[in-house]
C-alpha positions as CSV (number, residue, x, y, z in Angstrom):
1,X,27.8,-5.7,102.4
2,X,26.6,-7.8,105.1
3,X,23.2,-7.2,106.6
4,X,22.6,-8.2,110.4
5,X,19.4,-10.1,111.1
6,X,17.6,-7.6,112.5
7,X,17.8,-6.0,109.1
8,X,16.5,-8.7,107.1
9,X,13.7,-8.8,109.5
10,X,13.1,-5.2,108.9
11,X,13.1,-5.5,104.9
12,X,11.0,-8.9,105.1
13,X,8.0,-7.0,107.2
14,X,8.3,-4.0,105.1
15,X,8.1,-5.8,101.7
16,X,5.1,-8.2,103.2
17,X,3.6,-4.5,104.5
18,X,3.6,-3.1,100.9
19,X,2.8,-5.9,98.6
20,X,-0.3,-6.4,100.9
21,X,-1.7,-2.7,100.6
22,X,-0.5,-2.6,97.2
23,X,-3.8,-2.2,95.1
24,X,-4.6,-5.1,93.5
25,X,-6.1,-5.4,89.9
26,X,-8.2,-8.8,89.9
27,X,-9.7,-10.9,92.1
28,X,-10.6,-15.0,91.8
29,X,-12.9,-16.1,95.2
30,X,-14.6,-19.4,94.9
31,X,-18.5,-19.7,94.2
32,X,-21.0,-21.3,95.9
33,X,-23.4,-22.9,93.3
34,X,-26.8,-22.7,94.3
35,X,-29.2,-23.4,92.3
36,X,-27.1,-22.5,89.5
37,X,-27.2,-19.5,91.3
38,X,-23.5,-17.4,91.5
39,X,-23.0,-16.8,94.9
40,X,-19.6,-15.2,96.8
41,X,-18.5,-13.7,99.4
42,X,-18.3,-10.0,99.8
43,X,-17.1,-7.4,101.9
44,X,-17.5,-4.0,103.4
45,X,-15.3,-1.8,104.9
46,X,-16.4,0.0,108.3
47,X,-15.8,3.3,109.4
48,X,-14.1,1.4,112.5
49,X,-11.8,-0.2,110.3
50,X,-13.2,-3.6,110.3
51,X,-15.0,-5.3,107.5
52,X,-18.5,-7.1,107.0
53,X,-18.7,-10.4,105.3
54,X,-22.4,-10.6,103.4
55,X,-22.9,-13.4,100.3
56,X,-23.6,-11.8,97.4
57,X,-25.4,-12.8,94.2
58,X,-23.5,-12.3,91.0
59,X,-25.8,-11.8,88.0
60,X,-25.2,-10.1,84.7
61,X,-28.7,-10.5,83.8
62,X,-29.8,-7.7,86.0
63,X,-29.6,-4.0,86.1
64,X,-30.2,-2.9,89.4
65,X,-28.4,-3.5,92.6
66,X,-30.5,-5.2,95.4
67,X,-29.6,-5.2,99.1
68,X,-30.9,-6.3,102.7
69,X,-32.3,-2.8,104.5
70,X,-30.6,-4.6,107.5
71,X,-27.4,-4.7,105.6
72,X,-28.7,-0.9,104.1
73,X,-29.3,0.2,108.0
74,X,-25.7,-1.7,108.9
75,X,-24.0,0.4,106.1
76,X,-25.7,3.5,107.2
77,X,-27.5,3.7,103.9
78,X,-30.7,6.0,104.3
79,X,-33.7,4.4,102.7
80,X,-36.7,6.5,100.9
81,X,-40.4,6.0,101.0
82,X,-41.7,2.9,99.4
83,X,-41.9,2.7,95.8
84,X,-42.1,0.2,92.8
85,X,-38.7,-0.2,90.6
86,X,-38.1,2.2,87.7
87,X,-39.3,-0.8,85.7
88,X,-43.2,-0.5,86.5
89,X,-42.9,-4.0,88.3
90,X,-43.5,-3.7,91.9
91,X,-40.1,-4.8,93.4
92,X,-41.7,-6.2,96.4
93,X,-44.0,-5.6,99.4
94,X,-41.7,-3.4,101.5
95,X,-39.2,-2.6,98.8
96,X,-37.6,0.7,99.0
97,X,-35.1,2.7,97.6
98,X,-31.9,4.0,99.1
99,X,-28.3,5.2,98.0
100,X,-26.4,2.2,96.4
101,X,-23.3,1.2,98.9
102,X,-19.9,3.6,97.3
103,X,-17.4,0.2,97.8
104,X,-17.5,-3.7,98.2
105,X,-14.4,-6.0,98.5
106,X,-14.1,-9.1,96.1
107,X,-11.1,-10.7,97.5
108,X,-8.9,-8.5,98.2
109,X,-10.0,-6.3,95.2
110,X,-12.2,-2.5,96.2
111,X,-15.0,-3.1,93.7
112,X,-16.3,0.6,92.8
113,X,-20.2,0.9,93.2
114,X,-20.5,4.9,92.6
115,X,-21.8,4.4,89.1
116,X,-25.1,3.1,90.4
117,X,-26.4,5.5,92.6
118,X,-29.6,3.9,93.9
119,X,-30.6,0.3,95.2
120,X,-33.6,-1.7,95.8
121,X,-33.5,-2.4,99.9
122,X,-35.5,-5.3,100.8
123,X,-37.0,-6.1,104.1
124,X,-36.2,-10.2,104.5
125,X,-33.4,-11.9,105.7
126,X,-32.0,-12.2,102.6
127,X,-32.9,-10.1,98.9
128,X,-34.7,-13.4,97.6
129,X,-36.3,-16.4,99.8
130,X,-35.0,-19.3,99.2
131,X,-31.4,-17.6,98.8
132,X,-28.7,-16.6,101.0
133,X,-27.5,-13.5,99.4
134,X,-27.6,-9.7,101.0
135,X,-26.5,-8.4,97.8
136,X,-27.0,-8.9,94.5
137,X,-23.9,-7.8,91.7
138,X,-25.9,-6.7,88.6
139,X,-24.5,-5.7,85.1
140,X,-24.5,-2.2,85.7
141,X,-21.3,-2.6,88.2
142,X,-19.9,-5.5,86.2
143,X,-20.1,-4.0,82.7
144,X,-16.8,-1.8,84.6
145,X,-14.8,-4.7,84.8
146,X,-13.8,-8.5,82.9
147,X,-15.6,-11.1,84.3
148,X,-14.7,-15.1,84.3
149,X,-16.6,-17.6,85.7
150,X,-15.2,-21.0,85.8
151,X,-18.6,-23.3,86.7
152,X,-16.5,-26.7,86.7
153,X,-14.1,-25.3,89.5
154,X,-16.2,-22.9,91.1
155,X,-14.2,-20.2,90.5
156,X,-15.3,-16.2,90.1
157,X,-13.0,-13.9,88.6
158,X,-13.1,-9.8,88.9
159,X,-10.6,-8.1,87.1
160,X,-9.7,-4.3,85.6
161,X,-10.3,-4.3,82.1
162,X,-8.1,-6.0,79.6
163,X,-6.4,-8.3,82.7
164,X,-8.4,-11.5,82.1
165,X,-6.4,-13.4,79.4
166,X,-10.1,-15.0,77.7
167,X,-10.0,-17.9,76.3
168,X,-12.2,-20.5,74.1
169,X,-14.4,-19.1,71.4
170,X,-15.4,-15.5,70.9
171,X,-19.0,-14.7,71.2
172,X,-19.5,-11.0,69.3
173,X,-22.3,-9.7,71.7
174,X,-24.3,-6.5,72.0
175,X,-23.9,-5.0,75.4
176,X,-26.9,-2.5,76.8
177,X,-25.2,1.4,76.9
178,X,-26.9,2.2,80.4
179,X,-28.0,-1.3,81.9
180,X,-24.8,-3.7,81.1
181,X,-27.2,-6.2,80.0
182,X,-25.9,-8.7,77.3
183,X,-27.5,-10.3,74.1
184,X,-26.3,-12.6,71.9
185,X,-27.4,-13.6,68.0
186,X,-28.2,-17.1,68.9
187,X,-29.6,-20.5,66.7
188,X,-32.7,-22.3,67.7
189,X,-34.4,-25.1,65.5
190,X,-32.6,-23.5,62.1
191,X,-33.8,-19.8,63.0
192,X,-32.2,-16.7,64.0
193,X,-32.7,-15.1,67.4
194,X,-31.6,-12.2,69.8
195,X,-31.5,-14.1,73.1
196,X,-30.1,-12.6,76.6
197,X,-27.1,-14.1,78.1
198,X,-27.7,-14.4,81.8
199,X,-25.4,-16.4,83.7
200,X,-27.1,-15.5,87.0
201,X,-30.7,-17.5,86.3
202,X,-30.8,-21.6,87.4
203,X,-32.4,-22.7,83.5
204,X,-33.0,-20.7,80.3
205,X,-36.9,-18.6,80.3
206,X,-38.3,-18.2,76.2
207,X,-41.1,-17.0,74.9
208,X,-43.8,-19.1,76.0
209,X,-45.5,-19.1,72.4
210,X,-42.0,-20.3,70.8
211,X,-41.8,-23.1,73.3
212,X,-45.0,-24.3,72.3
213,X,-44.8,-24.4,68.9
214,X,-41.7,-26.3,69.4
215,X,-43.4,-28.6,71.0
216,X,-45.3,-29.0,68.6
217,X,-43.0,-29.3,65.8
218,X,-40.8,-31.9,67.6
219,X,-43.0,-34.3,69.8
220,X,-39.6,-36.0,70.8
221,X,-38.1,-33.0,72.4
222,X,-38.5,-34.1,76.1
223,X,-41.0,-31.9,78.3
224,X,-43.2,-31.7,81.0
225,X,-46.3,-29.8,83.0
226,X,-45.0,-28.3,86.0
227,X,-41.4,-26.8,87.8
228,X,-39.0,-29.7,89.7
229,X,-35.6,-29.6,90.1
230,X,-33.7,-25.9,89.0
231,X,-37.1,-25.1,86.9
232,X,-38.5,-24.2,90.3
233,X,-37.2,-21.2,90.1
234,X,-38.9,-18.8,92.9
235,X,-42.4,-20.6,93.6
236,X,-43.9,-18.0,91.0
237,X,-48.2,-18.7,90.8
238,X,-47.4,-20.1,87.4
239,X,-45.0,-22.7,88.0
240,X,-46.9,-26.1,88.6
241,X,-48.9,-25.2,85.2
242,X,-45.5,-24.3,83.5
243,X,-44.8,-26.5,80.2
244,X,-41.5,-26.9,81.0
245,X,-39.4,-28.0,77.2
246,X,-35.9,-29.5,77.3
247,X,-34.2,-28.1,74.0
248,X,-31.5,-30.1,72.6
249,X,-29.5,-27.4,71.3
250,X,-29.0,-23.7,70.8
251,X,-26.0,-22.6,68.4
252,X,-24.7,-19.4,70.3
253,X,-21.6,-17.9,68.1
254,X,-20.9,-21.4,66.8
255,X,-20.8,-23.0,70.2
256,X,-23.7,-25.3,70.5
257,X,-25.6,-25.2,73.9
258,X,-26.9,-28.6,74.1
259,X,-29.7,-29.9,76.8
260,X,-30.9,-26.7,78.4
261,X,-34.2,-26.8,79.9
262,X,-36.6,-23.3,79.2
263,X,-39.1,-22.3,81.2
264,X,-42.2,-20.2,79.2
265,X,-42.2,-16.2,79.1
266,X,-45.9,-15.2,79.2
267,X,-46.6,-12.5,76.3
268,X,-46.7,-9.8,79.0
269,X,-44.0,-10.2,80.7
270,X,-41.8,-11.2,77.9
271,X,-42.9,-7.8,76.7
272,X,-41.9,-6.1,80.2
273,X,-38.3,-7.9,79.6
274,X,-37.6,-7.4,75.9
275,X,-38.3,-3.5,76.9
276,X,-36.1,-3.2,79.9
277,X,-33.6,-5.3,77.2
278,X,-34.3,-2.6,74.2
279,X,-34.1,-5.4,71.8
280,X,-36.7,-7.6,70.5
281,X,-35.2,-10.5,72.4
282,X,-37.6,-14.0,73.0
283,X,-36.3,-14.1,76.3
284,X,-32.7,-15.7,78.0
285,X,-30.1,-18.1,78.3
286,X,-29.6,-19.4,82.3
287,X,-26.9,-21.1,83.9
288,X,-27.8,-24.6,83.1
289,X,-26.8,-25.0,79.6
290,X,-23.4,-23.3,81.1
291,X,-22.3,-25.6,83.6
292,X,-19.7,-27.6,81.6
293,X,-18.0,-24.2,80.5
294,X,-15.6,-21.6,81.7
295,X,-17.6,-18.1,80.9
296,X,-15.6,-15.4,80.1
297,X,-17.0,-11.5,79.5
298,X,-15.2,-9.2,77.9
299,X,-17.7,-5.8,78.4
300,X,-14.9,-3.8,77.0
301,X,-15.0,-5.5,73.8
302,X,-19.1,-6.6,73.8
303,X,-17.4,-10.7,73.8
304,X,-18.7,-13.3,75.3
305,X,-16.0,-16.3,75.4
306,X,-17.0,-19.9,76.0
307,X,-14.2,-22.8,76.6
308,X,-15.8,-26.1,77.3
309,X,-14.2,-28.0,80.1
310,X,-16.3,-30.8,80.5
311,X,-19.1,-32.8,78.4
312,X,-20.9,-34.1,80.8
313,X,-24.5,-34.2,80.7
314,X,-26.8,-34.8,83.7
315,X,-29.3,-37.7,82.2
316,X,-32.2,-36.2,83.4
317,X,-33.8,-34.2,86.5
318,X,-34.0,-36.8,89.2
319,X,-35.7,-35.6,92.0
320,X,-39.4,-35.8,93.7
321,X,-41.7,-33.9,91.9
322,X,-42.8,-31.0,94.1
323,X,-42.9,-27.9,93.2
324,X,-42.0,-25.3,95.9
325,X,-42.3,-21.8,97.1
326,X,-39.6,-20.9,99.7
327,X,-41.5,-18.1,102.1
328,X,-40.4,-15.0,103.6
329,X,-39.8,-17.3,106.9
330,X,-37.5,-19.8,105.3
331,X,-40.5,-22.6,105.1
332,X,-41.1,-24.3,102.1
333,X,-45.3,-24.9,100.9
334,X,-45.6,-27.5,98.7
335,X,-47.6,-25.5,95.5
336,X,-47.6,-28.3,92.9
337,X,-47.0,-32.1,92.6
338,X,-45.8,-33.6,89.3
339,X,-47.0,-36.3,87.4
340,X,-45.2,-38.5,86.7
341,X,-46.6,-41.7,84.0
342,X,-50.3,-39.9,84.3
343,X,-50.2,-40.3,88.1
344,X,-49.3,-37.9,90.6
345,X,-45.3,-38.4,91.3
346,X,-46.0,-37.8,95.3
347,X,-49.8,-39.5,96.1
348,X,-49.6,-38.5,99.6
349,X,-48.7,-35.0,99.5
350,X,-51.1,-32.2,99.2
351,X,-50.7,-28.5,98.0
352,X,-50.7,-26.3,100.6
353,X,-48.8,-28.8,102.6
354,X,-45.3,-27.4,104.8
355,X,-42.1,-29.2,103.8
356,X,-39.9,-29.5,107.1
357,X,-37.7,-32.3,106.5
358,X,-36.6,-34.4,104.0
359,X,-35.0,-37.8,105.4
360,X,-34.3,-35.7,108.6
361,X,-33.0,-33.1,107.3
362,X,-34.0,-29.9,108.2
363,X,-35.0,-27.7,105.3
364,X,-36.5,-24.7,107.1
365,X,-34.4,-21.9,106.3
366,X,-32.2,-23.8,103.8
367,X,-31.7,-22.5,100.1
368,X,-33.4,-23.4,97.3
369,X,-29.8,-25.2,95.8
370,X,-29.4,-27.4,99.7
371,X,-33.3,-28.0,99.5
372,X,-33.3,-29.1,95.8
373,X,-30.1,-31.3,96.3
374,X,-32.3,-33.0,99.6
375,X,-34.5,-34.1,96.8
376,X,-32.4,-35.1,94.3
377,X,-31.5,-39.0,93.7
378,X,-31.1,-41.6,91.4
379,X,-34.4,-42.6,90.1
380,X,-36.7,-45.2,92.4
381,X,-34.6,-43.5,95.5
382,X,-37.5,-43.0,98.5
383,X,-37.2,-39.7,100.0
384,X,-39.1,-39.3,103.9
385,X,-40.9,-36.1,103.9
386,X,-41.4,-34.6,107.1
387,X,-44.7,-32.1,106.4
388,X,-47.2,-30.4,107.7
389,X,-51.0,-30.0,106.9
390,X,-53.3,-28.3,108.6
391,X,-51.1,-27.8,111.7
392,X,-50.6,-31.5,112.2
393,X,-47.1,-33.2,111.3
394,X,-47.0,-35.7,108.9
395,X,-44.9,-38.0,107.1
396,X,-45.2,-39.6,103.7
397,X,-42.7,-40.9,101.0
398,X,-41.7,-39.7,97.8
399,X,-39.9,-41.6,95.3
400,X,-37.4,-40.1,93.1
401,X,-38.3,-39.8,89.4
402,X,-36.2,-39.0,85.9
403,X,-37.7,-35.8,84.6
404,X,-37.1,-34.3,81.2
405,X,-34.8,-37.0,79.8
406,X,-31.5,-35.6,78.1
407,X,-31.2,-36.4,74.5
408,X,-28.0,-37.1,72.6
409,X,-26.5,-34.4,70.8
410,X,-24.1,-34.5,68.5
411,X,-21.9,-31.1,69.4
412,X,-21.2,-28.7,66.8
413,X,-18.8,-26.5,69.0
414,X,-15.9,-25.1,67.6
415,X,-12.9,-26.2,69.1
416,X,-11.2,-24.0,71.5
């Protein structure tokens, strides 16, 4: 039978009208790295119709759901009084708690939120200085769905259960029964430990007594006194007193972790974390040793699957040494200078100085991952610091420095 044109047209537009309101069952979107952070876009359907495009945060090593109370207030989310998180830790000055968000959009695939019925709402521009993201995507709403993420291509995958074909080597893992959080039976220096797998921190944060006695026991093992570079995690107090320990490997599964820099868990707040884990873990793996790797998680199935892509190793963090502490008004204060050789690695900088520039660039209101990569260099690079002291403007230089030198590993990975 022959079909007329207008026909065609007719069956075309009605095909193209179904497959797009179809429901879909996964979702790939691309990531911005930042910091070794996860971040994506999202979106949220109005009542109008419309939708709202926020960034969001992906990380499985968190429980709770944090939002902006302007995205809260945009959403029509009601907050409560102020309170500190279920945790005991305060969750920040102005934190409150509302009614977690019922829906999001990853791609074009309806993420379900109804399982977490209340969030942390936070009163700055964003849930964290120094990032960009209005929401953060903990465990407790991943641990519904697979989960890939592809570091070398910057890819993020959200899929139904059982859609994600996994591949490289399979991680048995223990998944938390109400937080989603995952830990793995990992290797370090010959002994057995229960370590968290969290793919949404920039470096790997251990018990601060382990990391010294590591130190200790192997001299060679490259480290450091302060936070440059993705150890400069939030501008904590701590951080430019931090003795900061490259670790040449850790065997996760078989799959040998090689280079990751760990940052130290003081005893009580390793305590704090190994109770809102339930295990006795000494604390958890971040992104950096991860960044070479596709990441799949199968909560399903409590497997973790790693497939190496790439090998390379960075040879060492080359940036100027200061450490920072992005404010609640997107400036950066300079908290801590590194040394570098026994001498200061900036001279002319000061703590308590503003950082406003770096060769011209503008770095108020930037991220932590744009302000970090300002910094970064090949080593005897000179970076221009625009600062300010004291309300005066100032400039000094700042020559770029190799910290925590990668070792040479010999892998031990299965292959995949």
């Amino acid at each position: 039978m022959k079909l007329t044109a207008g026909v065609w047209i007719f069956l075309l537009l009605a095909s193209l009208s179904n497959s797009q309101s179809a429901p879909t069952n996964s979702a790939t979107v691309p990531i911005t790295l930042d910091h070794n952070r996860i971040i994506i876009d999202v979106y949220f359907p109005m009542a109008d119709g419309s939708k709202t495009r926020v960034r969001g945060w992906v990380d499985p090593g968190d429980a709770k759901i944090s939002i902006t109370q302007a995205l809260a207030k945009k959403l029509g989310l009601t907050a409560s009084a102020e309170k500190p998180d279920q945790s005991g830790k305060d969750a920040g000055d102005g934190a409150r708690s509302t009614q977690a968000p019922r829906e999001l959009l990853v791609g074009a695939m309806n993420i379900h939120l109804s399982a977490v019925r209340e969030a942390t709402t936070l009163p700055e521009e964003s849930i964290a200085p120094g990032s960009s993201a209005s929401i953060k995507l903990p465990a407790t709403v991943l641990r519904n769905y697979d989960v890939s993420i592809d570091y070398l291509n910057r890819e993020f995958t959200i899929a139904s259960p059982g859609s994600i074909h996994f591949e490289g080597t399979a991680i048995r893992a223990s998944v938390g029964a109400t937080t989603g959080l995952i830990q793995l039976e990992c290797h370090v220096d010959g002994e057995k430990y229960t370590v968290s797998f969290d793919p949404g921190t920039s470096v790997s944060w251990l018990s601060g007594e382990l990391l010294s006695r590591w130190h200790k026991l192997h001299p060679d093992w490259p480290s450091m006194i302060g936070a440059v570079g993705p150890a400069n995690l939030w501008g904590l107090a701590a951080e430019p007193t931090w003795h900061v320990l490259r670790i040449p490997g850790i065997d996760c599964g078989g799959v040998e972790l090689t280079n990751g820099i760990a940052v130290p868990f003081d005893k009580d707040t390793l305590e704090w974390f190994q109770k809102r884990a339930g295990v006795p873990t000494i604390g958890l793996i971040g992104a950096d040793v991860l960044l070479n790797y596709r990441v799949g998680i199968d909560y399903a199935h409590s497997t973790v699957y790693l497939k190496q892509l790439s090998k390379y190793t960075p040879p060492g963090v080359d940036v100027a040494g200061l450490t920072l502490r992005p404010e609640e008004n997107g400036r950066y204060t300079v908290i801590g200078l590194a040394e570098h050789d026994g001498k200061s690695s900036v001279p002319e900088a000061r703590i308590g100085d503003t950082l406003l520039t770096v060769d011209n660039a503008r770095v108020t209101g930037g991220t932590m991952g744009q302000v970090w990569s300002l910094l970064s260099g090949s080593p005897g690079d000179v970076r221009t610091l625009g600062l300010e002291r004291e309300g005066k403007p100032l400039t000094v230089k700042a020559t770029v420095y190799r910290f925590l030198l990668a070792v040479r590993v010999a892998s031990k990975s299965k292959k995949n």
